[in-house]
Structure formats: C-alpha cells, structure tokens
N, C-alpha and C positions, 0 to 999 in steps of 0.2 A: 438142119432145116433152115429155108432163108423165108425169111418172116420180111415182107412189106409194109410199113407204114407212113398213112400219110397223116396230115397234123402232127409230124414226129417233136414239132419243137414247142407243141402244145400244153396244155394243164395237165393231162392226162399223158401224153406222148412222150413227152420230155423221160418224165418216171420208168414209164415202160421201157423205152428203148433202150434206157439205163441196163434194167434187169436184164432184158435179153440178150445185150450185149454181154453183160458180166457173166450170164450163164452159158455163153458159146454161141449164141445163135447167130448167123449172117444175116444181117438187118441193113436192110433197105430203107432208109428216111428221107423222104418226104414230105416238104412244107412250100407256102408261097408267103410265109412270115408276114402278113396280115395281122395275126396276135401271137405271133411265135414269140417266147419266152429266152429259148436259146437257137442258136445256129450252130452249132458244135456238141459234140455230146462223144465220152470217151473218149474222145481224141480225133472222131470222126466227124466230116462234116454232115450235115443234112443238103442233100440237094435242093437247090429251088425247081421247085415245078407247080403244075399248076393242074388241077386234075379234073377241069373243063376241055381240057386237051386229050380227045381220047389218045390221040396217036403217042404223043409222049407218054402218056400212061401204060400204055402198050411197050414201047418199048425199055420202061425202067421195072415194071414188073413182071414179066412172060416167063420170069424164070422163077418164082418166085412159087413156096408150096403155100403159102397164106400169105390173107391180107388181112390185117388191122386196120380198117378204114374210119379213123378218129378225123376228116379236115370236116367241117363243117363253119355256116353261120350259126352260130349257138344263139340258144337264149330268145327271149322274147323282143325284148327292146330291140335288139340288132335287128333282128330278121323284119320287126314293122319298119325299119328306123330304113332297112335297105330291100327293098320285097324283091327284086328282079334280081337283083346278086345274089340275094335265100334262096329261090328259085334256081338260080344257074348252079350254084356251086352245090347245093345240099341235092337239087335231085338230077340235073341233067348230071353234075358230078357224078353221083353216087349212081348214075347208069352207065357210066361209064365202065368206072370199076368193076362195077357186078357184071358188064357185059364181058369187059378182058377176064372177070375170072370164070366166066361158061366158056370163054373161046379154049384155053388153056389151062381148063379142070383145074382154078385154081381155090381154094378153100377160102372163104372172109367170117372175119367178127367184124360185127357193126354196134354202133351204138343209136338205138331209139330213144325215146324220152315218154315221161309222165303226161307230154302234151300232148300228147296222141289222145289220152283218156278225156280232157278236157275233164267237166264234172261228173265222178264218180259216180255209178248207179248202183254198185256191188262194191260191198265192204266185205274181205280182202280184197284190196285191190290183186289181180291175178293178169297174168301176161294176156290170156285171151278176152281181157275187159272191154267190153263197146266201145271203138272208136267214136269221138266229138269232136277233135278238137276246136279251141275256142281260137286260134289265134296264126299267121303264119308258118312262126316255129312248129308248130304242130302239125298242120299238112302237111310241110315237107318233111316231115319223119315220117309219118304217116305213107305220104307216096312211096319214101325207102322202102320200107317193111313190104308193100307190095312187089316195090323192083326185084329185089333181093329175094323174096320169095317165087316170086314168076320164074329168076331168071336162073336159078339154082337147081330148079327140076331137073333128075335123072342127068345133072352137071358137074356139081359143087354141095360141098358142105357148108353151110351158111348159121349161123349163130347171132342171132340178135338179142340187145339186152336193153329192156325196155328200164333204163336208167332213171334212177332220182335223184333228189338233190343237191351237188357234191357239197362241199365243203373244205376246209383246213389247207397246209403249206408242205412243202418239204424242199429236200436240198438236191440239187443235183449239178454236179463238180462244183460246190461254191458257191453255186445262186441260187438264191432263196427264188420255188416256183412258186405261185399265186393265184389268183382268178377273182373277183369282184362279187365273188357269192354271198348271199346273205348273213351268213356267220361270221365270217372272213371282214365282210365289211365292218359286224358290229364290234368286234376283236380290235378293228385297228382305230376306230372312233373309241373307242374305250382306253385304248392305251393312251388319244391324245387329250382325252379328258373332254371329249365331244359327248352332247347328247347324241340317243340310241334314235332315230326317228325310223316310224313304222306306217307303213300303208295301211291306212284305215280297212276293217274293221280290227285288225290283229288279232284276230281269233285264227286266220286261214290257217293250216296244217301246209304240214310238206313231210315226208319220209329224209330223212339229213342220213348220208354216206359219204367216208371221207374219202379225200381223191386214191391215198393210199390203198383202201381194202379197193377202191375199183381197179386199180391196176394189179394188185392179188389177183385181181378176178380175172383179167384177158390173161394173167400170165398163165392159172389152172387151167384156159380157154382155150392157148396154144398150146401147152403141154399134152393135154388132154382132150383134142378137138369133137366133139361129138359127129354121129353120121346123121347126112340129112339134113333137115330145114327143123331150125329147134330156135322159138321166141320164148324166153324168160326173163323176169323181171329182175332187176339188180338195184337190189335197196337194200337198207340194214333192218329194214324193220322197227324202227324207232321215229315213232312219229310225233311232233312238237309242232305246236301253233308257236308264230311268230313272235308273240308276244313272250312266250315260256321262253325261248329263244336269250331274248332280248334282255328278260328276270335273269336270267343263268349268269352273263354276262355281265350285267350290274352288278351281281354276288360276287363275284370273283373279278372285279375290273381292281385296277392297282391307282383307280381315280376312280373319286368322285363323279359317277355320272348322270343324268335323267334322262326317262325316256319319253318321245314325244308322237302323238297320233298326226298324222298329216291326211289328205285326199289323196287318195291311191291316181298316180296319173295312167297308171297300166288296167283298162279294164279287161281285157283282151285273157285272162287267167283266172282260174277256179280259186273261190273265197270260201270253197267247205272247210268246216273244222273239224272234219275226221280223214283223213286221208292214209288209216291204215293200209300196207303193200304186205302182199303173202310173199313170203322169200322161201317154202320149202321146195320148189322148183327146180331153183336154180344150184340148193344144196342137194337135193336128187342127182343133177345130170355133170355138175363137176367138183361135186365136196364144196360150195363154197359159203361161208358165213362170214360174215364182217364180224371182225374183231374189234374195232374201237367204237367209243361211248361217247355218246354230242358232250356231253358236262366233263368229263377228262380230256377230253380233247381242247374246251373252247379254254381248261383252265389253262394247257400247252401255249395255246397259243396267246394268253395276255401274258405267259411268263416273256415273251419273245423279245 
C-alpha cells in the first residue's frame, strides 16, 4: 500500500511515518517545515511541498491508496496569531487534498479537534456533538469535517477523528519529538525548577492523549480503513482540569516547584470543568483504546 503524508516531519507525522516505514509501507512525506521537527526520516527524505498548491499535490500523490492528512495551522494561538494563513492552509488546503482524493478514489484520515465543540452541551462528549466553535482553530476544522465529508460521497473513504489534547515526547532516529502542549510545557518548567503558571480559572478540563496512542490510532486506521464517511472521536477518555494537571506534576517534579494563577490572555476557548469524551466509538470501528495514563506518563517524562 502507498500511504501519503502531509505534516510528515510533524508531532504526529514524524512517529507515524516512522511505523509505516518500518512496517513496509511506501510512504509518501510531505511537509513545507513551518514546525517540522525533522526532514529525514529512515533514511528517507521528506519532500518540501506545500499543499495550497493543488497541482503539486496532484502530482505527488495520484498514486497514492491513502492520505494521512496531518499539515495544518494547529492550535488556537497560531491560527488567531495568523487568521488568513489558518484559512489558506487548514481549509483551501485541506480541499485540495479531499478534492485530488475524489478525483483519484483516493482514501484520507484526517484530523479534526475538540474546537469544533466549542462549549460542551452533552456530556459524553460523542463525535456527533453540536458544533460552536469559539475560536479560528475551530472553524477551520469545522469547515474540514464538511469538505471532507461533501467531497467523499459515493468517492472515497474518509475517516475523521475528532482529536483531543495530545501530550508527551518520543524518539525518532535520535531526536527527541515534542510540541508546547500543556503537559509537556509543565514537565519541562518543572525539571528547570520554574513555577507551574496557569490560566485562570484552572478549573477548565480537557480529555489528555498521548501523541504516541494517537499514532497507534492512524496506524489501526491504515491497516484497517473503514468504508464510507465514519467521524469518531479520538481521546483517552481521562479527563483532568488543569490545575490537577499541574498538582500531578509538582508531586513528582525532581524540583521544588510552585504553581501560580495568571489571567488567561486566550478567551477564545471553553473554561467548563467537565469535559468528559466517549471513546467507545472509535474502539467499535478499529479496536482502538489508548493505553497510557496522564500521571505515568508526566512521571516518564520529569524522569527525562
């Protein structure tokens, strides 16, 4: 099978492309290194491209039976921080791709987000929860979810996973991967004996999944591609206000640290304190359940 990915040198990408390589797949990578982590992988390079360019996108993957489509502007800050590049790259992007994969029946996993929910109105959270979103990031996932589902009709198989929190690090050929996620951050202020500082109220929840069981999860995704247009949620089910978060971390910090309430400069994102996510969905339609635990994990990573 040849598997395409774009953000191949990504949080998420870098890992994946790893597996699929090692497990035989011909992998097609894909970045324009904006936040690429690495430019090589296996021994393989990642092409530069850039996937506002349908026609290049066209001709690196037309051969291609799936697409992983991980390039995006992530995250909230960036996407307020640059709204017309969210814009080009997350949805004229991502029609691009969804439109090469109707022309050439080609199969995509895509990643959605929690932003799409905006605030919660139904606890469990479940993939077909009321769209709100409060904030950029969240439209333009929001817009995806409809490209992708529009364009897939009686075309393509399309899988979206309406993703939560990631978290945590790993290795791949030698370099340590990362990302500025909320755990991640408090993990490495802790090692340097910094206080933990929190966005007022620090009550807010969020569902924590570590990057690793997410890449478990495209890889069951490839192997196993479902038929049709299938949205499921992709979380662990283990949900922690920031503050708990933050306690975990000061427990197990190898320093002395304190943590301190600030004014949240991001209003733009949901402050409920319950943000349970239903994950039997997603274990329904390809076996998947996250294996790792927020409190073993953050103690992994201050051993680091």
């Amino acid at each position: 099978m040849k598997v395409g990915v774009t953000g191949a040198g990504g949080y998420v990408g870098a890992g994946l492309c790893r597996k699929l390589i090692d497990k035989g797949f011909d992998v097609v990578m894909v970045d324009n290194f904006f936040n690429s982590q690495v430019k090589i992988i296996g021994g393989k390079e990642i092409l530069w491209a850039d996937i506002r360019d349908r026609q290049e996108m066209e001709y690196v993957f037309r051969d291609c039976d799936i697409i992983v489509h991980l390039a995006a502007i992530s995250g909230v800050s960036d996407c307020e921080a640059m709204p017309d590049k969210a814009y080009e790259v997350n949805v004229i992007g991502t029609s691009n791709i969804a439109w090469i994969c109707r022309k050439y029946s080609i199969d995509i996993i895509f990643p959605s987000s929690m932003a799409v929910v905006g605030n919660p109105v139904q606890l469990p959270i479940k993939a077909n929860h009321p769209r709100n979103p409060l904030n950029i990031y969240g439209f333009t996932k929001l817009a995806d979810e409809k490209i992708i589902e529009t364009f897939s009709k009686d075309s393509f198989n399309a899988l979206v996973f309406v993703k939560s929190n990631l978290y945590g690090e790993y290795i791949v050929d030698g370099k340590k991967i990362s990302k500025q996620t909320v755990i991640n951050i408090f993990a490495d202020k802790a090692r340097r004996g910094e206080p933990l500082t929190i966005h007022k109220p620090g009550t807010q929840a969020r569902d924590f999944i570590h990057v690793l069981d997410v890449i478990d999860a495209y890889m069951l995704a490839v192997e196993n591609m479902p038929s049709g247009f299938n949205i499921v949620t992709l979380a662990s089910g283990e949900c922690l206000s920031v503050l708990d978060v933050a306690k975990l971390v000061k427990e197990h910090s190898p320093n002395p640290v304190g943590i301190e309430l600030v004014e949240n400069p991001r209003k733009a994102e949901t402050h409920v304190s319950n943000f349970e996510v239903d994950t039997s969905d997603v274990k329904a339609l390809i076996n998947f359940e996250a294996k790792r635990r927020v409190k073993d994990e953050i103690v992994k990573l201050l051993r680091e």
